[in-house]
C-alpha positions as CSV (number, residue, x, y, z in Angstrom):
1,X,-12.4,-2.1,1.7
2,X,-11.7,-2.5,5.3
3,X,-12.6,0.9,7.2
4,X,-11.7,1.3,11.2
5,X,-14.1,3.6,13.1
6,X,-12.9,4.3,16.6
7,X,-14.8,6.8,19.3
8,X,-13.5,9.8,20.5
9,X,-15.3,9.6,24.4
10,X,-15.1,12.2,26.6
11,X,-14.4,12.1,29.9
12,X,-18.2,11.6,30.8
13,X,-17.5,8.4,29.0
14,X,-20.0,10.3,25.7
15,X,-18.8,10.6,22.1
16,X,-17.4,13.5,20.9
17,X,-16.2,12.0,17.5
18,X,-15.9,9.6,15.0
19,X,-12.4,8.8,14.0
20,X,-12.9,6.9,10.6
21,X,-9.9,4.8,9.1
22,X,-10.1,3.6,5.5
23,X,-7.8,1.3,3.3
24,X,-7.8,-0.3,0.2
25,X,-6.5,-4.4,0.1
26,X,-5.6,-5.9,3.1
27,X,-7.5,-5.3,6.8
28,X,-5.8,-3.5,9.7
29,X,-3.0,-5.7,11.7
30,X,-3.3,-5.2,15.6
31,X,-0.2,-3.1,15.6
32,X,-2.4,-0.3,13.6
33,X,-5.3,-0.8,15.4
34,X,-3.5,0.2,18.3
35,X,-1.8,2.8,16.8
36,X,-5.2,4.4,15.8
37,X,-6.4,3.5,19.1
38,X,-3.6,5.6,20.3
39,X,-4.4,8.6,18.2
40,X,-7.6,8.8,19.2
41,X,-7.2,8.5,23.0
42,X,-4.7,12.1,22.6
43,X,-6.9,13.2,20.2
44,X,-9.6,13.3,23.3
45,X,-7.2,14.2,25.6
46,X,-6.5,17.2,23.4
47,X,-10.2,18.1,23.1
48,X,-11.2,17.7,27.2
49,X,-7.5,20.4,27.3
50,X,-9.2,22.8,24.7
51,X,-12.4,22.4,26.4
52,X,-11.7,23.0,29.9
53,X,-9.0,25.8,28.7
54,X,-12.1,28.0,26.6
55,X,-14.5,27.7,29.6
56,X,-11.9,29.1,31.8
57,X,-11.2,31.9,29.5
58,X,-14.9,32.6,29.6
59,X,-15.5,32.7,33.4
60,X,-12.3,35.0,33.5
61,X,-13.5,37.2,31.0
């Protein structure tokens, strides 16, 4: 079983997360491993938002 595991990095270049991709048969193409790839970069763009967005409320209060 061919399983993809892709970092989620932060912007400090550490890892937040493990994305984990599993399939029965055949091994990723290139096309999905892009395509994960892809997922996973707005996946951590989406954390670094929700991130910065909670300490904000914090310091405001």
């Amino acid at each position: 079983m061919p399983d993809l595991y892709l970092p989620v990095l932060s912007t400090f270049k550490e890892v937040d997360a493990i994305m984990v991709y599993s399939r029965y048969g055949t091994p990723f193409t290139d096309q999905e491993v892009e395509e994960c790839e892809t997922v996973a970069k707005k996946f951590q763009r989406r954390l670094t938002r929700s991130s910065f967005t909670n300490r904000r409320k914090r310091i405001e209060g």
